[in-house]
N, C-alpha and C positions, 0 to 999 in steps of 0.2 A: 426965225428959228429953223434949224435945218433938220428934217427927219431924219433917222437909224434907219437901215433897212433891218428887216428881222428876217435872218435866215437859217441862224442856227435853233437844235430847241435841247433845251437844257434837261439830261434821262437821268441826271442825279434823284430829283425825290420819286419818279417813276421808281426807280430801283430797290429805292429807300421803302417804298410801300409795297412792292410787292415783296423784297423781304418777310415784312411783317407779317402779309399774309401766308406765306410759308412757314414762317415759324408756328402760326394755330393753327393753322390746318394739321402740320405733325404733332404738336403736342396732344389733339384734340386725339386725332388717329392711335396715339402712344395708347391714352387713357382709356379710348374703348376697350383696346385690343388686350390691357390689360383686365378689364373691370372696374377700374376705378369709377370710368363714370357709369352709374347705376341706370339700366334700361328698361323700360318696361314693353317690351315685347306683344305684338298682335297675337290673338290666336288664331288660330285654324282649326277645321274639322280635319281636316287629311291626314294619312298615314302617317309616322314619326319614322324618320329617316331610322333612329335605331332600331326599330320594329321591321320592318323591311330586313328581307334575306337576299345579300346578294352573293350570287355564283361567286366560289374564287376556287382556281384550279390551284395547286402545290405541285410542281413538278420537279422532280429531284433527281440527279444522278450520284449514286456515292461515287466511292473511293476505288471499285473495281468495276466502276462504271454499268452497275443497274440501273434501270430506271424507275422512278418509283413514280405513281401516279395518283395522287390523293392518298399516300400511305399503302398503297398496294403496288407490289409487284409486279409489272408486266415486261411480256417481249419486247423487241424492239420493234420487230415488225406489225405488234399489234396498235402503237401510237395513235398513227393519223387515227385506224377504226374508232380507236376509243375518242380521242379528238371529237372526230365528227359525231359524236352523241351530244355533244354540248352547244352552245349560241359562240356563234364569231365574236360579241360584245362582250366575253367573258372575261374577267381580269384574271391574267395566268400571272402567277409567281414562277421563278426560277431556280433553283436552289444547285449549288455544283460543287463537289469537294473539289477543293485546288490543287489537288492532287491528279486528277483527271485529263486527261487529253485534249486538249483543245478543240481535237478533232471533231469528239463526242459532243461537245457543247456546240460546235457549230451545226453538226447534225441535225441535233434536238432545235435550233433557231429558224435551218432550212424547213424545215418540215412545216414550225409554226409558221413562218410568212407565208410557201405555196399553198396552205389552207386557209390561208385569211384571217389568221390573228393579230390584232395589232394589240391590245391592250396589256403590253408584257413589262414585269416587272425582274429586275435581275437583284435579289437576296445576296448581301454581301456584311462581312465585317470592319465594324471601325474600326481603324487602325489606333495601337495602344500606345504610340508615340506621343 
């Protein structure tokens, strides 16, 4: 009797099983993420994320381009000052009537980078289409 050499290898049920495991791993992932599957949670002593205050700056230019800083009014050239009263880690909102100059909003963005903000958020509308 003559031997086959084996040299191919056959990834059909390879594929076929990891299918499978891809489909429960997302359905499993769906169910948490909805709730469905009921969890019973460790506890902890530590503070509750929603109890913790975190810094969030509101920076805003209207429509005749003031600035508005935490709902107050200031100059332009008093910014950076008030800036640096606060932590670089601070999460700044942006808020900009579109109406506004471009100019102005890139102004208010130069400022934030040369002072070391990185955590900026740009406040916008979803579109009604």
């Amino acid at each position: 009797m003559r031997l086959r050499r084996f040299d191919t290898i056959n990834v059909v049920p390879f594929i076929d099983i990891m299918l499978v495991i891809l489909v429960i791993v997302l359905t499993t992932a769906s169910f948490i993420q909805l709730g469905i599957i009921e969890l019973k949670l460790p506890t902890a002593d530590g503070e509750s994320i929603k109890s913790r205050k975190v810094e969030e700056l509101n920076i805003s230019i209207t429509d005749v381009g003031d600035i508005i800083f935490n709902r107050e009014k200031i100059e332009q050239d008093r910014l950076e000052e008030r800036l640096k009263e606060h932590n670089r880690s601070v999460n700044i909102t942006l808020y900009c009537d579109r109406s506004v100059k471009f100019e102005r909003f890139v102004y208010l963005l130069d400022i934030l980078k040369s002072n070391g903000y990185e955590n900026l958020g740009i406040m916008t509308e979803r579109d009604g289409k």
